[in-house]
MIZANU-903915 format. One record per residue (C-alpha): y, z, x. Coordinates in steps of 0.1 Angstrom, whole numbers, padded with zeros to 4 digits, always signed. Example, Ala and Ser with C-alpha at 12.3 -4.5 7.8 and 13.67 -1.06 7.14 Angstrom:
2
-0045+0078+0123-0011+0071+0137
***
This chain:
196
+0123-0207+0361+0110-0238+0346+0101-0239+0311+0075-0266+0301+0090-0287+0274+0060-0282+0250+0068-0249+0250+0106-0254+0247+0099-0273+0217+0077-0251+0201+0106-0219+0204+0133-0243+0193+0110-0252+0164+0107-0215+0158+0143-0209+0160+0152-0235+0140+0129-0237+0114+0133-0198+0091+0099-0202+0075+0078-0203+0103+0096-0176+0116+0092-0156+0091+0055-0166+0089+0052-0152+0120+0067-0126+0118+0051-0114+0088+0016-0120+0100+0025-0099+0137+0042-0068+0112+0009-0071+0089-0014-0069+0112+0004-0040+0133+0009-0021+0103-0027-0023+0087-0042-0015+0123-0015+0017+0130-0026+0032+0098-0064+0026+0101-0063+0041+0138-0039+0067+0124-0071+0074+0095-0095+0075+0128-0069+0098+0143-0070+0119+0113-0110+0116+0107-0129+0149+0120-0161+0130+0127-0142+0097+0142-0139+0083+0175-0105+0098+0183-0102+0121+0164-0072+0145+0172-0071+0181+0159-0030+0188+0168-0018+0153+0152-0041+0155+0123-0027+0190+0113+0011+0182+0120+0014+0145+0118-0010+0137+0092+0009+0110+0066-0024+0103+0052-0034+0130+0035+0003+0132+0024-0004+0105+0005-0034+0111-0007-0025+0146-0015+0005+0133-0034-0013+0103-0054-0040+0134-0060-0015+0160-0077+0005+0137-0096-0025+0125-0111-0039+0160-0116-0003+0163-0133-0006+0136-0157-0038+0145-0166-0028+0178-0175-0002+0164-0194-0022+0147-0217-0045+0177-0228-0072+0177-0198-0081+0204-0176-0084+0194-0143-0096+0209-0107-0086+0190-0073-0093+0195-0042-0082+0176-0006-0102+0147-0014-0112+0147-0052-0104+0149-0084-0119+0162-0114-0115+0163-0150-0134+0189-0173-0166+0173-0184-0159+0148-0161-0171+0131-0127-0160+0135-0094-0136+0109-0077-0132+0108-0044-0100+0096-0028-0105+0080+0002-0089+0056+0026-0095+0029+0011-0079+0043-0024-0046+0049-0010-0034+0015-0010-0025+0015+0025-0032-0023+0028-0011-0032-0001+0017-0011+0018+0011-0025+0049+0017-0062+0034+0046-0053+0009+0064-0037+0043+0055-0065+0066+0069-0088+0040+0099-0072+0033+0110-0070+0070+0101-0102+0076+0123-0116+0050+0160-0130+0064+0180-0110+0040+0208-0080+0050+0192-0051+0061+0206-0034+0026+0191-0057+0002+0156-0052+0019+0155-0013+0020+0168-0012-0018+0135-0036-0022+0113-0016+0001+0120+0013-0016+0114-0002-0047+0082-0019-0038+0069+0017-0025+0074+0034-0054+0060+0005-0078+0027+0003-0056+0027+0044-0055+0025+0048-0097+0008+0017-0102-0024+0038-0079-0014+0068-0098-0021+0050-0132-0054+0038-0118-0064+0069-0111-0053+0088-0143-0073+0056-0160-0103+0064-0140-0103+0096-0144-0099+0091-0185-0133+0068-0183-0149+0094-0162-0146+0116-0193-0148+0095-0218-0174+0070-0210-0193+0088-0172-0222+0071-0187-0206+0034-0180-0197+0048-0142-0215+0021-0124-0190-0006-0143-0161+0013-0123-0172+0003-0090-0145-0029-0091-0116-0009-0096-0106-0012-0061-0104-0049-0065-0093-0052-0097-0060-0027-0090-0054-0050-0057-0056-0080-0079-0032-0063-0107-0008-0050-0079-0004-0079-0059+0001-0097-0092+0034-0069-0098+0044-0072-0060+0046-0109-0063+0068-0112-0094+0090-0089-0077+0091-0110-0048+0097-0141-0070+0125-0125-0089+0140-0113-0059+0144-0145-0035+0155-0167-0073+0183-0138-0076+0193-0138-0040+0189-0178-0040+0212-0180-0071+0238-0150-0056+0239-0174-0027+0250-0209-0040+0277-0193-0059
***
């Protein structure tokens, strides 16, 4: 089989050169991730497109999540003097406003890229699972602090509700901030382990 050279080139590049690869890499992992879990949400969605009733009920990591970010919340909360009612999708301080937890509050897409990084990256498969597993559980309190804060306003200030409607982009913003000194802090420690 004959290989044109162009395209020779362009996989020796690749082979050769670790930041493209990992570029690569990253962006295929990213984008397979974010998809899988949004088609996993349709999966999971009883008035969606493919909606399946067996998965949904025995294969549903979605509402894992957001049943978990949802009681640990309700948890702190009650922790801190407020009495609280939940259900599958909301939460709900006394006195308070309703929040709904959907998809797009799970911070699914800040999972999907922390993941698809950390794969990506060439480092032993031990140092990255120790990191993934770090990064998981930073980007899992982090949304359970926003949510405990938002609940707080929704008591103590529902009149100023329409000022919350930024959250989503402002706890990206604040996360990716975290995620990225980790990331920093991790590739200078591993760069400074490895010229010694």
């Amino acid at each position: 089989m004959n290989i044109p050279l162009k395209f020779k080139t362009i996989l020796t590049t690749l082979k050769n050169n670790p930041a493209i690869k990992f570029t690569i890499v990253f962006l295929i992992l990213y984008f397979l991730f974010d998809n899988a879990n949004k088609f996993f949400n349709n999966v999971n969605t009883p008035t969606a497109q493919y909606y399946n009733p067996y998965i949904s009920e025995h294969f549903n990591y979605i509402q894992l999540l957001r049943t978990s970010l949802i009681l640990s919340t309700v948890k702190i909360m009650e922790m801190l003097g407020y009495f609280m009612m939940y259900s599958k999708t909301q939460i709900l301080a006394l006195n308070g406003i309703p929040s709904n937890i959907n998809y797009s509050c799970l911070g699914l897409g800040v999972l999907s890229f922390w993941v698809a990084f950390v794969l990506a990256f060439p480092k032993p498969i031990k140092q990255k699972l120790r990191f993934l597993i770090k990064g998981i559980v930073a980007i899992f309190f982090l949304n359970v602090f926003r949510l405990v804060i938002l609940t707080i306003l929704t008591v103590e200030i529902p009149n100023e509700i329409e000022y919350f409607t930024y959250h989503h982009d402002a706890f990206t913003f604040f996360v990716y901030s975290i995620l990225f000194a980790m990331i920093y802090f991790w590739v200078k420690k591993n760069n400074i382990v490895s010229q010694n």
